[in-house]
C-alpha positions in Angstrom: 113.8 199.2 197.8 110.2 197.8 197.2 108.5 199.8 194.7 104.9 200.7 195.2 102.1 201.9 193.4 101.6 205.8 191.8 97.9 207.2 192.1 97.8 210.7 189.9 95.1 213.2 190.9 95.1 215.6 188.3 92.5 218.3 187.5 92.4 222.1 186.4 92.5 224.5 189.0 89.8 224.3 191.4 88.0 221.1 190.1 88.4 219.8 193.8 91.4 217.4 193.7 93.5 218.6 196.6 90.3 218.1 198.9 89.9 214.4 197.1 93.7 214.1 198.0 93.7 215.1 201.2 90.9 213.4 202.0 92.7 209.1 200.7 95.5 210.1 203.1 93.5 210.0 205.6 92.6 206.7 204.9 95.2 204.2 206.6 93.8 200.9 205.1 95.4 202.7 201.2 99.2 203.5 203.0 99.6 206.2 200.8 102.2 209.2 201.4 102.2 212.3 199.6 104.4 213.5 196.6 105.5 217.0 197.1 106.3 219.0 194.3 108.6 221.1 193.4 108.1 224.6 191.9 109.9 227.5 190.9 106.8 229.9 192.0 106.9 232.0 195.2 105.0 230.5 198.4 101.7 231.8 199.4 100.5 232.9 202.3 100.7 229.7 204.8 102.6 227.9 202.7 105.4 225.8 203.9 108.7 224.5 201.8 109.0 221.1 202.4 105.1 220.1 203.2 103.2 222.1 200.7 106.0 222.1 197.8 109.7 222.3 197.3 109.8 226.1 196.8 113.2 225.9 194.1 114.7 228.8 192.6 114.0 229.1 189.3 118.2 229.1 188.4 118.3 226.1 191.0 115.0 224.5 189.4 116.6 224.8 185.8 119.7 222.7 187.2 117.9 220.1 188.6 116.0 219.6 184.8 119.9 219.8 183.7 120.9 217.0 186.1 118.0 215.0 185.5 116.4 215.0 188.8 112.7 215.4 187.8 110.3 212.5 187.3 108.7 214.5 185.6 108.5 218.9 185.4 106.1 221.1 182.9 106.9 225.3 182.8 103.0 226.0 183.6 103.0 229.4 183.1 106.3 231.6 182.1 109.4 230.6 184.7 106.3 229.1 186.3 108.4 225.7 187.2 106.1 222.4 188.5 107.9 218.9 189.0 107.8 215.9 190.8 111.7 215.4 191.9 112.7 211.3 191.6 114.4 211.3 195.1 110.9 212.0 196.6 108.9 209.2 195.2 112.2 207.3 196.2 111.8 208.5 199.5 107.8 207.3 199.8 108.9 203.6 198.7 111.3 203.3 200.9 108.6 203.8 203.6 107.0 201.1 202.1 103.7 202.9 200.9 102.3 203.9 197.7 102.6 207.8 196.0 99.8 209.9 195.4 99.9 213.2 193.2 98.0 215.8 192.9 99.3 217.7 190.1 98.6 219.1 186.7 97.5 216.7 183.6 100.8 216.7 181.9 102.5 215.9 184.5 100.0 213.0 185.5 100.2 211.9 182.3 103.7 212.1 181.6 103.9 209.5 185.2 101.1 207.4 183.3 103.9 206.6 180.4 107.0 206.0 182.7 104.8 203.6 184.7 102.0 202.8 183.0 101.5 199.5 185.0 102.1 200.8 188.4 100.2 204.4 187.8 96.0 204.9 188.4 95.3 208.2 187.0 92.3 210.1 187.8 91.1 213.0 186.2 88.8 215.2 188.4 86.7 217.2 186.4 84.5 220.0 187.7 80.3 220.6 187.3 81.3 223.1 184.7 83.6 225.8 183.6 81.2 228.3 185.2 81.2 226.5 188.5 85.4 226.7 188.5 85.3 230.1 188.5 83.3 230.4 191.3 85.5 228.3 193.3 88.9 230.0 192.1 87.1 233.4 192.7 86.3 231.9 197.1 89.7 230.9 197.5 90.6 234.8 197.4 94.3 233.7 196.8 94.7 234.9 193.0 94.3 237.9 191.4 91.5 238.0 188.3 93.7 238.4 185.9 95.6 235.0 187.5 91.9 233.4 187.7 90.8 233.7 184.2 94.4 232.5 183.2 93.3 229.3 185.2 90.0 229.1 183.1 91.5 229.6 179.9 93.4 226.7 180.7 91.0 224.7 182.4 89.1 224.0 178.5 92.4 222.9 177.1 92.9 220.4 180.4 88.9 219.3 180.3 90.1 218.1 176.8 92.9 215.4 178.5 90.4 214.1 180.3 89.8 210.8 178.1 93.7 210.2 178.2 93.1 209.3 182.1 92.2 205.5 183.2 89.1 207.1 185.3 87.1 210.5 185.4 85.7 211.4 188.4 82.9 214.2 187.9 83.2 216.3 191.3 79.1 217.6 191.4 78.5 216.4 194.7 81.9 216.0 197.0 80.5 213.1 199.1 80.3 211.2 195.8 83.9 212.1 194.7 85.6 211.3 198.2 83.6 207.6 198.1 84.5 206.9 194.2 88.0 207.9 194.8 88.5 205.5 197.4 86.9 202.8 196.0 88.9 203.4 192.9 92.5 203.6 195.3 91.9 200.5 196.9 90.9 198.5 193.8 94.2 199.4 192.5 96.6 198.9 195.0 94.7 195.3 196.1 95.5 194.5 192.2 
């Protein structure tokens, strides 16, 4: 199996990395595939197990840590369960392209010190903590209480931020979408 190259996205809540994400898979000239994670939370509405996330259990997520299945895995909130299972970034070698994450900073950074060689992580940090909470608040998905759990956390996540091999500032999305390519395909050419 050829192994390729990891790209992290990683970001608080709302900072704009999934649309970054979405964006560089669009991009055939990176050949990069998508690394679903796996959580023990419930889905939400149009969500879909198996293209979205792995929605686990949390009894079955806790046996997967116990077998050592999990690249890496964080408990986000309580029995909140995220992790990136090793038989999925398996799976996106094997189809010869590279892995690209969008997931939490621990996460990304914990993939940053298995591979440190192989891994670009990019933090994507919002205008301001003001401006996330407008965001969270439009995507009417989360309660407030849920949302100002998000911003609480955001502070402690905007501090990781110098831990990451780039920082992308998301103030204008244009910007973000053309730095984040150029930054892909400077890796993967390397």
């Amino acid at each position: 199996m050829k192994e390729g190259k990891l790209i992290v996205f990683s970001a608080p809540s709302g900072s704009g990395k999934t649309t970054i994400v979405r964006h560089l898979l669009k991009q055939d000239d990176l050949k990069l595939d998508f690394s679903i994670s796996a959580t023990s939370r419930a889905p939400r509405p149009n969500e879909i197990d198996g293209k979205d996330y792995y929605f686990l259990s949390l009894e079955d997520f806790k046996k997967k840590i116990k077998n050592d299945e999990f690249l890496e895995w964080e408990e986000v909130y309580r029995d909140n369960f995220y992790g990136t299972l090793k038989a999925e970034v398996e799976r996106i070698w094997e189809k010869g392209k590279h892995v690209i994450f969008d997931i939490d900073v621990v996460g990304g950074l914990d993939i940053k010190k298995i591979y440190p060689e192989k891994t670009l992580a990019v933090f994507v940090k919002p205008p301001s903590i003001e401006e996330l909470k407008i965001r969270l608040k439009k995507r009417k998905t989360e309660s407030m209480d849920k949302i100002n759990m998000r911003v609480a956390k955001a502070s402690i996540e905007l501090a990781t931020a110098p831990q990451f091999d780039f920082i992308i500032e998301n103030n204008d999305l244009e910007v973000a979408l053309k730095e984040a390519h150029d930054l892909v395909a400077d890796f993967i050419k390397k």
